[in-house]
C-alpha positions as CSV (number, residue, x, y, z in Angstrom):
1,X,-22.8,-4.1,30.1
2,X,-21.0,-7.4,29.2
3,X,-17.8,-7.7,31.4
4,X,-15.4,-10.2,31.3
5,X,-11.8,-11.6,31.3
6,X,-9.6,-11.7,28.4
7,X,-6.2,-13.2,27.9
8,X,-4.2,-15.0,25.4
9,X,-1.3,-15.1,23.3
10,X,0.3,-14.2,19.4
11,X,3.4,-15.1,17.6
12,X,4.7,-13.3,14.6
13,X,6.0,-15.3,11.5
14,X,7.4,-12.6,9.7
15,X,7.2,-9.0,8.8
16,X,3.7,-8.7,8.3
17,X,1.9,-11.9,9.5
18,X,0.8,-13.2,12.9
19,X,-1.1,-16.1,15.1
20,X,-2.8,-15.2,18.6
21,X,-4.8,-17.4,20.8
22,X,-7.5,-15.1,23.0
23,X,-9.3,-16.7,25.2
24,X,-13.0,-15.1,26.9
25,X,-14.2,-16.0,30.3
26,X,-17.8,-14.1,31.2
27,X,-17.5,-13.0,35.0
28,X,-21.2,-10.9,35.4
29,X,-24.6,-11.5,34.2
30,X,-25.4,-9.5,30.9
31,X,-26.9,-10.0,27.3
32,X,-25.2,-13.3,25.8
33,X,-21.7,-13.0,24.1
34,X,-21.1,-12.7,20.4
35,X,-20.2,-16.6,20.5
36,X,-23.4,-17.5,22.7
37,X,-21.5,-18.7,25.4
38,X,-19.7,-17.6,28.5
39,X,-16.2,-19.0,27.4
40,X,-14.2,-19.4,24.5
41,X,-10.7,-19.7,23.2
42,X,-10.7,-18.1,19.7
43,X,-7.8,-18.7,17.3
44,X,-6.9,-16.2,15.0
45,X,-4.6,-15.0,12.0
46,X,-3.8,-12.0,10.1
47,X,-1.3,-9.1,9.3
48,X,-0.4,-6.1,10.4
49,X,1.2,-3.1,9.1
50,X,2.3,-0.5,11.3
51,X,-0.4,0.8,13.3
52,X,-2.9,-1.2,12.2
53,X,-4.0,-4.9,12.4
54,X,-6.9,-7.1,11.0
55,X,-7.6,-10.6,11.7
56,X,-10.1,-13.2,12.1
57,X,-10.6,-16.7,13.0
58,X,-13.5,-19.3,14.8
59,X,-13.7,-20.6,18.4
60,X,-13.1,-23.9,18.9
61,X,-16.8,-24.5,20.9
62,X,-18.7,-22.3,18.1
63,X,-16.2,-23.2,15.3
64,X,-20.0,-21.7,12.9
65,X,-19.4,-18.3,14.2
66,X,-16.8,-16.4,12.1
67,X,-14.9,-13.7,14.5
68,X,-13.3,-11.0,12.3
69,X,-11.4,-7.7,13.8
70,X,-9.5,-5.1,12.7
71,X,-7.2,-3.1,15.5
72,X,-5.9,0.2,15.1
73,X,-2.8,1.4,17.5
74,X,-3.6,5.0,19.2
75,X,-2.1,6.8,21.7
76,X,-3.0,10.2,23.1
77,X,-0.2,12.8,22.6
78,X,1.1,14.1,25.8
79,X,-0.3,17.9,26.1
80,X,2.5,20.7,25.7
81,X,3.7,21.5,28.6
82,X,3.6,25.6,28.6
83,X,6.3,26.9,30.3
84,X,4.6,30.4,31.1
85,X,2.1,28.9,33.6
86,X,4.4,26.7,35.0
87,X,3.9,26.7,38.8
88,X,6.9,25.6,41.3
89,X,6.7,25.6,44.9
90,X,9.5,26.6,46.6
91,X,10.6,24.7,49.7
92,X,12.2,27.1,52.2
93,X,13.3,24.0,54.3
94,X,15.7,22.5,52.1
95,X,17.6,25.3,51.4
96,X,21.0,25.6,53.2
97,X,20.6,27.3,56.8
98,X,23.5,29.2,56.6
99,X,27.3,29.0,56.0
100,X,29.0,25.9,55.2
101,X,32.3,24.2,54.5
102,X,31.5,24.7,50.8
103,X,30.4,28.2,51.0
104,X,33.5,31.0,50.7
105,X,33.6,34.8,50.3
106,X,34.1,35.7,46.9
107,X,35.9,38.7,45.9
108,X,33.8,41.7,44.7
109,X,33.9,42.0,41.1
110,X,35.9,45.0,39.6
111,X,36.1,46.4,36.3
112,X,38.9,46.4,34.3
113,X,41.8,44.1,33.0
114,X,42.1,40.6,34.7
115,X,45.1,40.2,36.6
């Protein structure tokens, strides 16, 4: 397994079009990288359109190598909470323990006309 640390950064120029600057550091012994070195800074341009982007570009140390990528947004959806299982513990502790300055006897309810 190749690991390794990434970073960089990307400016957009308009709607559609951007720049970005990624640069690789290898940090643990593994196969060699797709560049054949351990670090490179790879500078890139392309376009997106809303969840997807495609780009390519060279590395300045292996500026033969043609790096090309296409990056598609996705997010898991949050799972539906279902209100039937629910399960709520009830903390006996912070309930009041008795009577208080907000607490008042309320007059039984009577049927009929209000007064």
């Amino acid at each position: 397994m190749i690991r390794g640390a990434y970073g960089g950064s990307y400016q957009f120029h308009d709607d559609q079009r951007f720049t970005a600057v990624l640069t690789t550091r290898r940090h643990a012994d593994g196969p060699p990288t797709v560049f054949g070195l351990d670090e490179v800074e790879v500078e890139l341009s392309g376009v997106y359109t809303g969840a997807m982007a495609t780009c390519s570009g060279t590395a300045r140390q292996a500026p033969d190598v043609k790096f090309e990528v296409t990056l598609i947004y996705s997010q898991e959806d949050a799972p539906a909470a279902d209100a039937r299982s629910a399960v709520v513990k009830l903390k006996a502790d912070k309930l009041p323990k008795g009577l208080d300055a907000r607490s008042r006897t309320r007059r039984p309810f009577t049927a009929g006309s209000p007064k």
